[in-house]
GUTI-691023 format. One record per residue (C-alpha): z, y, x; residue in one letter. Coordinates in nm, 2 decimals. Each point is the difference from the previous one (the first is absolute). Example, Ala and Ser with C-alpha at 12.3 -4.5 7.8 and 13.67 -1.06 7.14 Angstrom:
<nodes>
+--------+--------+--------+----+
|      Z |      Y |      X | aa |
+--------+--------+--------+----+
|   0.78 |  -0.45 |   1.23 |  A |
|  -0.07 |   0.34 |   0.14 |  S |
+--------+--------+--------+----+
</nodes>
This chain:
<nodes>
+--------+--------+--------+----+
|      Z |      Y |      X | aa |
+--------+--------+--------+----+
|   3.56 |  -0.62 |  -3.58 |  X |
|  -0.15 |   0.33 |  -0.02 |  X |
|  -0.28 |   0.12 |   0.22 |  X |
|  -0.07 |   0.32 |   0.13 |  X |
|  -0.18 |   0.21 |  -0.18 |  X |
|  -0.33 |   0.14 |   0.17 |  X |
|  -0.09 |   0.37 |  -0.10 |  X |
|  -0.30 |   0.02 |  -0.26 |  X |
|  -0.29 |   0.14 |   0.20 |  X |
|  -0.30 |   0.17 |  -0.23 |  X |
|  -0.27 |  -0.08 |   0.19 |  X |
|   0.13 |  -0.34 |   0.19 |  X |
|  -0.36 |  -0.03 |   0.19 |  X |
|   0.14 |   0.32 |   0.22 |  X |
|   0.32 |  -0.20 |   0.11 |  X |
|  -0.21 |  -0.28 |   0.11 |  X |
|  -0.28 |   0.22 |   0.20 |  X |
|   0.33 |   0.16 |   0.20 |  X |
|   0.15 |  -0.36 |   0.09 |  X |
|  -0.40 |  -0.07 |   0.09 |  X |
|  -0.05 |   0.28 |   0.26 |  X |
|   0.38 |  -0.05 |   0.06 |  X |
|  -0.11 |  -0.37 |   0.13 |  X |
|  -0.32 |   0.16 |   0.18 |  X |
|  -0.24 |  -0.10 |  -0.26 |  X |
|  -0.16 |   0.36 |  -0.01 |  X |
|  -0.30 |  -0.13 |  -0.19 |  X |
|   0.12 |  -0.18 |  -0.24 |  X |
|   0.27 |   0.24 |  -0.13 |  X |
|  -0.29 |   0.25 |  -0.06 |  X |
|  -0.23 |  -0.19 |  -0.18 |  X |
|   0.28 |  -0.23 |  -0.16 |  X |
|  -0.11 |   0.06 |  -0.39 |  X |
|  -0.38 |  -0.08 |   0.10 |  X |
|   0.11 |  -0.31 |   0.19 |  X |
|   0.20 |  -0.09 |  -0.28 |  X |
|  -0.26 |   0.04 |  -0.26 |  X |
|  -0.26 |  -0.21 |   0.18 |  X |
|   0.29 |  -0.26 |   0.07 |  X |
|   0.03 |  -0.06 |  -0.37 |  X |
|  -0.36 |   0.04 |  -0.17 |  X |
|  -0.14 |  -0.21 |   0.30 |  X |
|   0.29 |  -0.26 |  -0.04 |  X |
|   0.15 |  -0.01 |   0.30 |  X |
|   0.25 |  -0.25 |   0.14 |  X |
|   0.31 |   0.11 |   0.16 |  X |
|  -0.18 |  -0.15 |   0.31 |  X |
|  -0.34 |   0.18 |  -0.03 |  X |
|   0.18 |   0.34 |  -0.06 |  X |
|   0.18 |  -0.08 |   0.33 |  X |
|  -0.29 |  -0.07 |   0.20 |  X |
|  -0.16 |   0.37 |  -0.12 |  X |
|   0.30 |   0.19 |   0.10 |  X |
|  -0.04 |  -0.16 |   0.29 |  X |
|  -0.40 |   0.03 |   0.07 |  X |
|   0.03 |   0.38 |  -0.14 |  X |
|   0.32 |   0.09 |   0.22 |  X |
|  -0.16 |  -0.20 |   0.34 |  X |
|  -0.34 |   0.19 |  -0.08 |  X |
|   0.20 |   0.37 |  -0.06 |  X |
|   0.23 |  -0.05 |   0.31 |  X |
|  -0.27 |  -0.06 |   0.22 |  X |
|  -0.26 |   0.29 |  -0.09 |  X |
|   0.31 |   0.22 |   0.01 |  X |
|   0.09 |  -0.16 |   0.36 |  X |
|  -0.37 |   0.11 |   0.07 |  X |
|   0.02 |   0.33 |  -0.12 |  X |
|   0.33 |   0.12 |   0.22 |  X |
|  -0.14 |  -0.19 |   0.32 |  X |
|  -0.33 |   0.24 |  -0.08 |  X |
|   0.17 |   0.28 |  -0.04 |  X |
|   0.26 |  -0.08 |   0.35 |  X |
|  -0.34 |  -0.09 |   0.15 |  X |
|  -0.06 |   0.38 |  -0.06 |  X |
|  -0.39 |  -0.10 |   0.09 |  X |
|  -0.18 |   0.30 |  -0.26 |  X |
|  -0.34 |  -0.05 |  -0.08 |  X |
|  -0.26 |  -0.12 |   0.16 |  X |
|  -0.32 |  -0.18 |  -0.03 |  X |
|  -0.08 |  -0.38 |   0.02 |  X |
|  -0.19 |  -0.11 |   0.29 |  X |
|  -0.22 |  -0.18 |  -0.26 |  X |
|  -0.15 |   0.36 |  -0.07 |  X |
|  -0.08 |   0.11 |   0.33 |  X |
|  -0.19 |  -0.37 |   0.08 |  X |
|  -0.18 |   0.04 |  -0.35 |  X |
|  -0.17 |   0.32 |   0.11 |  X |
|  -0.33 |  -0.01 |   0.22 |  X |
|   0.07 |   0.03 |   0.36 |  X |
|  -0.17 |   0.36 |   0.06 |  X |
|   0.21 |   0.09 |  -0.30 |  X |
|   0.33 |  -0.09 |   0.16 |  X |
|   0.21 |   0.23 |   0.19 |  X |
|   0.10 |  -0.11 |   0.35 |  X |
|   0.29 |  -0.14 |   0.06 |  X |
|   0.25 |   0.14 |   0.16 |  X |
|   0.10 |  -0.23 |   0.29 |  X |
|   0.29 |   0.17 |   0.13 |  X |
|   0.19 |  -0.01 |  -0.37 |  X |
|  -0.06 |  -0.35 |  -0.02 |  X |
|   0.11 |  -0.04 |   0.34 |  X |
|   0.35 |   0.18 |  -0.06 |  X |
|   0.29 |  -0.15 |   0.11 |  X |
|  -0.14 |  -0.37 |   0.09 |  X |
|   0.10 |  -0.13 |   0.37 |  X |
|  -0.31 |   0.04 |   0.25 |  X |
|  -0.07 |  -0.29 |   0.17 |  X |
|  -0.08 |  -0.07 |   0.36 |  X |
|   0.04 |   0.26 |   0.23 |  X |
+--------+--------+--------+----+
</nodes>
Protein backbone atom coordinates (compact mmCIF):
# COMPACT_ATOMS: atom_id res chain seq x y z
CA UNK A 1 0.00 0.00 0.00
CA UNK A 2 1.29 3.29 -0.93
CA UNK A 3 1.06 6.39 1.14
CA UNK A 4 0.69 9.79 0.13
CA UNK A 5 3.44 11.58 -0.53
CA UNK A 6 3.88 14.92 1.63
CA UNK A 7 5.60 17.86 -0.34
CA UNK A 8 9.41 18.36 0.62
CA UNK A 9 9.36 21.64 2.58
CA UNK A 10 13.15 23.43 2.86
CA UNK A 11 12.87 24.77 5.90
CA UNK A 12 10.27 22.25 7.84
CA UNK A 13 10.58 24.44 11.19
CA UNK A 14 8.36 27.21 9.09
CA UNK A 15 5.44 24.52 8.49
CA UNK A 16 5.39 23.77 12.09
CA UNK A 17 5.52 27.56 13.52
CA UNK A 18 2.17 28.12 11.03
CA UNK A 19 0.24 24.92 12.39
CA UNK A 20 1.60 26.55 15.96
CA UNK A 21 0.02 30.05 15.63
CA UNK A 22 -2.62 28.11 13.52
CA UNK A 23 -3.45 26.23 17.02
CA UNK A 24 -3.11 29.70 19.03
CA UNK A 25 0.29 28.96 20.30
CA UNK A 26 1.57 32.50 19.24
CA UNK A 27 4.60 32.18 21.35
CA UNK A 28 5.83 29.14 20.66
CA UNK A 29 5.71 29.35 16.87
CA UNK A 30 8.05 32.47 17.17
CA UNK A 31 10.55 31.24 19.25
CA UNK A 32 10.12 27.51 18.05
CA UNK A 33 14.08 27.00 17.00
CA UNK A 34 15.23 28.53 20.50
CA UNK A 35 12.76 26.25 22.35
CA UNK A 36 13.90 23.51 20.35
CA UNK A 37 17.56 24.01 20.99
CA UNK A 38 17.18 24.23 24.73
CA UNK A 39 14.83 21.18 24.54
CA UNK A 40 17.70 19.03 23.29
CA UNK A 41 21.09 20.40 24.94
CA UNK A 42 19.05 20.61 28.29
CA UNK A 43 17.63 16.97 27.64
CA UNK A 44 14.32 17.40 27.88
CA UNK A 45 11.55 14.80 28.16
CA UNK A 46 8.63 14.86 25.87
CA UNK A 47 6.85 15.76 29.25
CA UNK A 48 9.07 18.67 30.41
CA UNK A 49 8.97 20.31 26.90
CA UNK A 50 5.20 20.06 27.37
CA UNK A 51 4.99 21.73 30.59
CA UNK A 52 7.26 24.82 29.04
CA UNK A 53 4.92 25.40 26.17
CA UNK A 54 2.59 25.50 28.53
CA UNK A 55 4.16 27.79 31.41
CA UNK A 56 5.54 30.14 28.36
CA UNK A 57 2.12 30.26 26.41
CA UNK A 58 -0.05 30.71 29.99
CA UNK A 59 2.65 33.53 30.98
CA UNK A 60 2.39 35.29 27.10
CA UNK A 61 -1.49 34.99 26.99
CA UNK A 62 -1.89 36.65 30.13
CA UNK A 63 0.48 39.83 29.82
CA UNK A 64 -0.98 40.14 26.40
CA UNK A 65 -4.62 39.91 28.10
CA UNK A 66 -3.14 42.75 30.28
CA UNK A 67 -1.92 44.76 27.67
CA UNK A 68 -5.40 45.08 25.54
CA UNK A 69 -7.52 45.47 28.84
CA UNK A 70 -4.83 48.61 29.46
CA UNK A 71 -5.18 49.94 26.39
CA UNK A 72 -9.58 49.46 26.35
CA UNK A 73 -9.07 50.91 29.85
CA UNK A 74 -7.88 53.92 27.77
CA UNK A 75 -6.61 55.32 31.53
CA UNK A 76 -3.21 57.50 30.00
CA UNK A 77 -0.68 58.38 32.29
CA UNK A 78 -0.83 59.28 35.45
CA UNK A 79 1.01 59.19 38.76
CA UNK A 80 0.89 56.68 41.61
CA UNK A 81 -0.64 57.77 44.74
CA UNK A 82 2.53 56.39 46.35
CA UNK A 83 4.37 59.65 44.94
CA UNK A 84 2.11 62.22 46.13
CA UNK A 85 2.11 60.44 49.96
CA UNK A 86 5.99 60.17 49.70
CA UNK A 87 6.31 64.00 49.38
CA UNK A 88 6.31 66.30 52.56
CA UNK A 89 2.92 67.65 53.32
CA UNK A 90 3.68 71.47 52.59
CA UNK A 91 5.13 70.05 49.42
CA UNK A 92 2.00 68.46 48.24
CA UNK A 93 -0.51 70.05 46.06
CA UNK A 94 -4.10 70.08 47.42
CA UNK A 95 -6.32 67.85 46.47
CA UNK A 96 -8.88 68.48 44.50
CA UNK A 97 -12.06 67.32 46.23
CA UNK A 98 -14.60 67.82 43.65
CA UNK A 99 -12.50 65.43 40.95
CA UNK A 100 -12.34 62.76 43.42
CA UNK A 101 -15.88 63.33 44.18
CA UNK A 102 -17.05 62.91 40.47
CA UNK A 103 -19.65 60.79 39.74
CA UNK A 104 -20.04 58.89 43.23
CA UNK A 105 -23.76 58.79 44.70
CA UNK A 106 -24.16 61.50 47.64
CA UNK A 107 -25.52 60.25 50.58
CA UNK A 108 -28.14 61.47 52.93
CA UNK A 109 -30.07 64.24 51.93
Amino acid sequence: MNSPKTPKNPNPSDDLASQLKHLGLVLTAHTLDDLLARASTQRWSPRQLLQEVARAESEDRARRSLERRLAQARLGRFKPLGLRLALAPEDRPPLDRTRLDAGLPRRGP
